[in-house]
C-alpha positions in Angstrom: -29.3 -31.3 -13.2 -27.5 -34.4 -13.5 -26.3 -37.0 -11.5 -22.6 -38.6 -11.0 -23.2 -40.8 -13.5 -24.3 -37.9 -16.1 -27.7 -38.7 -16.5 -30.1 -36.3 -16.7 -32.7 -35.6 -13.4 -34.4 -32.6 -14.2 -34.3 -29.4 -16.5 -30.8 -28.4 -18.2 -29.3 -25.4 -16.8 -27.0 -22.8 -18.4 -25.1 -21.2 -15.4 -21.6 -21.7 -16.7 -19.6 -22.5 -20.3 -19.2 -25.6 -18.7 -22.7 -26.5 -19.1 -22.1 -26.4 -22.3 -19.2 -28.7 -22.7 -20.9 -31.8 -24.6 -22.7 -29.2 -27.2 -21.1 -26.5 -28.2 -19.1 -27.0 -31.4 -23.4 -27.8 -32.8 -24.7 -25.0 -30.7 -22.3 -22.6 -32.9 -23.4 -24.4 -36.0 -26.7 -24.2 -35.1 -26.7 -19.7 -34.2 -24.7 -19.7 -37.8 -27.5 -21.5 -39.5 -30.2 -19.0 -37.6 -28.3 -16.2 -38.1 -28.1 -16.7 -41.8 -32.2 -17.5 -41.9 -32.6 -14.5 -40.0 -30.6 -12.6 -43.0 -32.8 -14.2 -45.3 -36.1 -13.1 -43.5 -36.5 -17.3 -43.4 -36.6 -17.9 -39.6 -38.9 -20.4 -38.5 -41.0 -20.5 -34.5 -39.7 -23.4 -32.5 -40.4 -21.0 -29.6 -43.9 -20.5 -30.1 -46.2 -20.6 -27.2 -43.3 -20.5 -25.1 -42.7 -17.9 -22.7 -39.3 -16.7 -21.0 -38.7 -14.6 -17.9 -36.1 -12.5 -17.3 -34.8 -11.4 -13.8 -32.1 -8.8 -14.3 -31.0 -7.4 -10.8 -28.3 -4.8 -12.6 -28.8 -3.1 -15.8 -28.6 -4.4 -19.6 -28.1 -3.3 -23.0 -27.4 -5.6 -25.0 -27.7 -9.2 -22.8 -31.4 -7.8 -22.2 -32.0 -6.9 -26.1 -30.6 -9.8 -27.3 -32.9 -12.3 -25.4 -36.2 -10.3 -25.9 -35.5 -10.4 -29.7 -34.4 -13.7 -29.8 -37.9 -14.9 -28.4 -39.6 -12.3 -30.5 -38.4 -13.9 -33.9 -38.6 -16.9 -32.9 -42.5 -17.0 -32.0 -42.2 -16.8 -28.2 -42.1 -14.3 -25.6 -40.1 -12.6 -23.2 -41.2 -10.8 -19.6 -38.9 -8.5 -18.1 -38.9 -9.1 -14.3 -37.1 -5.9 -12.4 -36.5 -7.2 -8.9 -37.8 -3.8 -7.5 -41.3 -5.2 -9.1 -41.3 -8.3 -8.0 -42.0 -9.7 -4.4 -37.9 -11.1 -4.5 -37.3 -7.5 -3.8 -39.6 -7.1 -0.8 -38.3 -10.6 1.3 -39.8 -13.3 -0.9 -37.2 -16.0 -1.1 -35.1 -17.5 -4.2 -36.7 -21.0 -3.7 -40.4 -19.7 -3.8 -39.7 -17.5 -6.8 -38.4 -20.1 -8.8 -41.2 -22.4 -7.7 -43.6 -19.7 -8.7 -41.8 -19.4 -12.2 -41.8 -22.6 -12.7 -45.3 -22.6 -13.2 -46.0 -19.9 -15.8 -42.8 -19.9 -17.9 -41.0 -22.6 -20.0 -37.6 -20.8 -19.1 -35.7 -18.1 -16.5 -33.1 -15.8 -18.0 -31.2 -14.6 -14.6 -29.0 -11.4 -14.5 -27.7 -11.7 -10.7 -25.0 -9.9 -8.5 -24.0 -13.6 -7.0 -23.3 -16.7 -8.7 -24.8 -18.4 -5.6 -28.0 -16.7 -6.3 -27.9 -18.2 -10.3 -27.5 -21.8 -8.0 -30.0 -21.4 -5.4 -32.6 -20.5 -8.6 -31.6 -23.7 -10.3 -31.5 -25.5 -8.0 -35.4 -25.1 -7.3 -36.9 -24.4 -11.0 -38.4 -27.5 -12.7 -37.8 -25.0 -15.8 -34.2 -24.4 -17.4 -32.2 -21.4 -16.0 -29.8 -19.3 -18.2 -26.9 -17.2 -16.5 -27.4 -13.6 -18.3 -24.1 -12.6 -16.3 -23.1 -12.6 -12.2 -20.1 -12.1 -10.5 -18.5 -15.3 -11.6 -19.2 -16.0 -15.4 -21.0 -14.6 -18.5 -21.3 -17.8 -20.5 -23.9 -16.4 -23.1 -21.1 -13.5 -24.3 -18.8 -16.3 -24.3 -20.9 -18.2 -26.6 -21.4 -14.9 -29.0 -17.6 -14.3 -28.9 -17.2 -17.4 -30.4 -19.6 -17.6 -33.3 -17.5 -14.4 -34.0 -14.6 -15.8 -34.4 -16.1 -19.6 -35.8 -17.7 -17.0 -38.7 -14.3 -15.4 -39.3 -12.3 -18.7 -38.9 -14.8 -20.3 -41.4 -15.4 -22.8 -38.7 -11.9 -24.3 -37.6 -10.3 -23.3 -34.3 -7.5 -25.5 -34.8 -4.3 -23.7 -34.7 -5.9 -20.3 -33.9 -4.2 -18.5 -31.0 -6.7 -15.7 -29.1 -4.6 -12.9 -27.0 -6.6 -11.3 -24.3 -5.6 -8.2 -22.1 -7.2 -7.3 -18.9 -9.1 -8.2 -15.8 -9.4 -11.5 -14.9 -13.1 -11.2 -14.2 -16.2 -13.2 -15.6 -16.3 -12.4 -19.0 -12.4 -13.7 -19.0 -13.6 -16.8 -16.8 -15.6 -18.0 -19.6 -13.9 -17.2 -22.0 -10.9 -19.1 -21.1 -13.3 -22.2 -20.6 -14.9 -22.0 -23.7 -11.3 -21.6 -25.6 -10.2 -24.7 -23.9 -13.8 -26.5 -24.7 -13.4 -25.4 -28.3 -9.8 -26.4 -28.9 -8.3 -23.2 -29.2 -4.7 -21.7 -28.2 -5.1 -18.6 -25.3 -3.2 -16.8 -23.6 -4.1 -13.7 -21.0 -2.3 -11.1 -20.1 -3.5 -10.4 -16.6 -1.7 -8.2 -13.8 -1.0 -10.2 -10.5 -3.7 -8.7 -8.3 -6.5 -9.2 -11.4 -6.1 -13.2 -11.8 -9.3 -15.8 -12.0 -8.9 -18.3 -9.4 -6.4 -20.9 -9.3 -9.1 -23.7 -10.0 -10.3 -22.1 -12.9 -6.8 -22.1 -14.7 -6.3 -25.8 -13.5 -9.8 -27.0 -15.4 -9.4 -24.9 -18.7 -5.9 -26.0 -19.0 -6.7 -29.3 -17.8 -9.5 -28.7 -20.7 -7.3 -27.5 -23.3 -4.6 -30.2 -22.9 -7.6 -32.8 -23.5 -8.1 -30.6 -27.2 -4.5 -30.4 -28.1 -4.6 -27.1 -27.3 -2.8 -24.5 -24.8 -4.7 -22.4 -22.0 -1.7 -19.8 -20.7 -1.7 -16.5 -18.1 0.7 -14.1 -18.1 1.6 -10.9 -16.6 2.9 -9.0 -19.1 0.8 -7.8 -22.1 4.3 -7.5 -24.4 4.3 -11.3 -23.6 0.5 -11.9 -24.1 -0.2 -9.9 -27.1 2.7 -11.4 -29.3 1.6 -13.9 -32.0 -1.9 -13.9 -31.0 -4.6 -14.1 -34.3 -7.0 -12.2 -32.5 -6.1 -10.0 -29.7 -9.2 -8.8 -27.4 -8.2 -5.7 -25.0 -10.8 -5.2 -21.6 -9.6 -2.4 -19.5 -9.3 -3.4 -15.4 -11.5 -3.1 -12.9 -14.7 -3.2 -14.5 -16.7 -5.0 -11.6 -17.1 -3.7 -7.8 -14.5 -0.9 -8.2 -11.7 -2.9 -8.2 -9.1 0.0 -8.9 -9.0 2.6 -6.6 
């Protein structure tokens, strides 16, 4: 957490792109740099004796595979916490679990049906917490997506334009963030009833005009999809049955 004046008072948390803000041009370098070890059978343990647990209240493929790996290869080691196994599923509170945490694991990956719940977490772990996707953002995607496109861009998101079709849901929350953090042109393409909320367009343009860059919703996909260097297509409804 930090305070007002943006100094640091406990563990950082990763429950939005936001969180990110100060760090994620390196972070990017950084995956490339592991990725390309990883290639090379070269990866190094900066994670050993660590150990990470991971509270996934709906079910993962990749998100889940992804972390568990991660920790695998590099020397720690992931515990896969099913809420349905743990007492936070028989009336133990958030606050107690993450005190409990706290004291066996050196981090909490959190999979949760409510952003507030990712918060309330936080909020009482002296550990960090990582947002593995809730109802409001899925920052670690968002941070894939990009070394995507970094790796295909050869690094440079200046002057690179990213189209995206679909629901305004979490994925596209942080994705239109962390296009606006990096510098980079977007525009959605997002029916009228499917749009983030009005405060999250404010801050990524407000974010994007600070890089030099555009942050744009539309409502038409012909308007959207035109000139964009990298379209990305989502079909609606993808969360709480949104289309009837």
């Amino acid at each position: 957490m930090r305070t007002k004046s943006g100094k640091a008072t406990g563990p950082r948390h990763l429950l939005s792109i936001l969180d990110l803000q100060d760090d994620l041009p390196d972070l990017l370098k950084r995956a490339s740099v592991l990725k390309a070890q990883r290639r090379a059978g070269r990866l190094t343990k900066p994670f050993a004796g660590k150990a990470l647990a991971m509270i996934f209240e709906k079910p993962s493929t990749r998100t889940r595979s992804s972390f568990e790996l991660a920790m695998t290869e590099l020397g720690g080691h992931a515990v896969y916490l099913s809420p349905g196994d743990m007492q936070l599923g028989r009336g133990e509170t958030i606050p107690d679990t993450a005190r409990v945490l706290s004291r066996y694991y050196h981090g909490i990956t959190y999979r949760a049906f409510r952003h507030q719940d990712e918060e309330s977490l936080a909020r009482w772990s002296s550990i960090p917490v990582i947002n593995a996707l809730d109802d409001r953002e899925h920052p670690c995607q968002i941070v894939a997506d990009l070394l995507t496109l970094s790796e295909r861009w050869k690094g440079s998101f200046r002057g690179r334009r990213l189209a995206y079709i679909g629901d305004g849901n979490n994925v596209l929350v942080s994705l239109l963030l962390g296009s606006a953090l990096m510098g980079l042109d977007f525009v959605a393409a997002i029916p009228e009833d499917y749009r983030p909320p009005a405060e999250v367009i404010g801050k990524a343009r407000a974010l994007a005009g600070e890089a030099h860059a555009t942050s744009e919703i539309v409502v038409s996909p012909h308007g959207g999809g035109e000139g964009g260097r990298c379209p990305l297509h989502r079909r609606l409804g993808l969360h709480g049955g949104r289309v009837r």
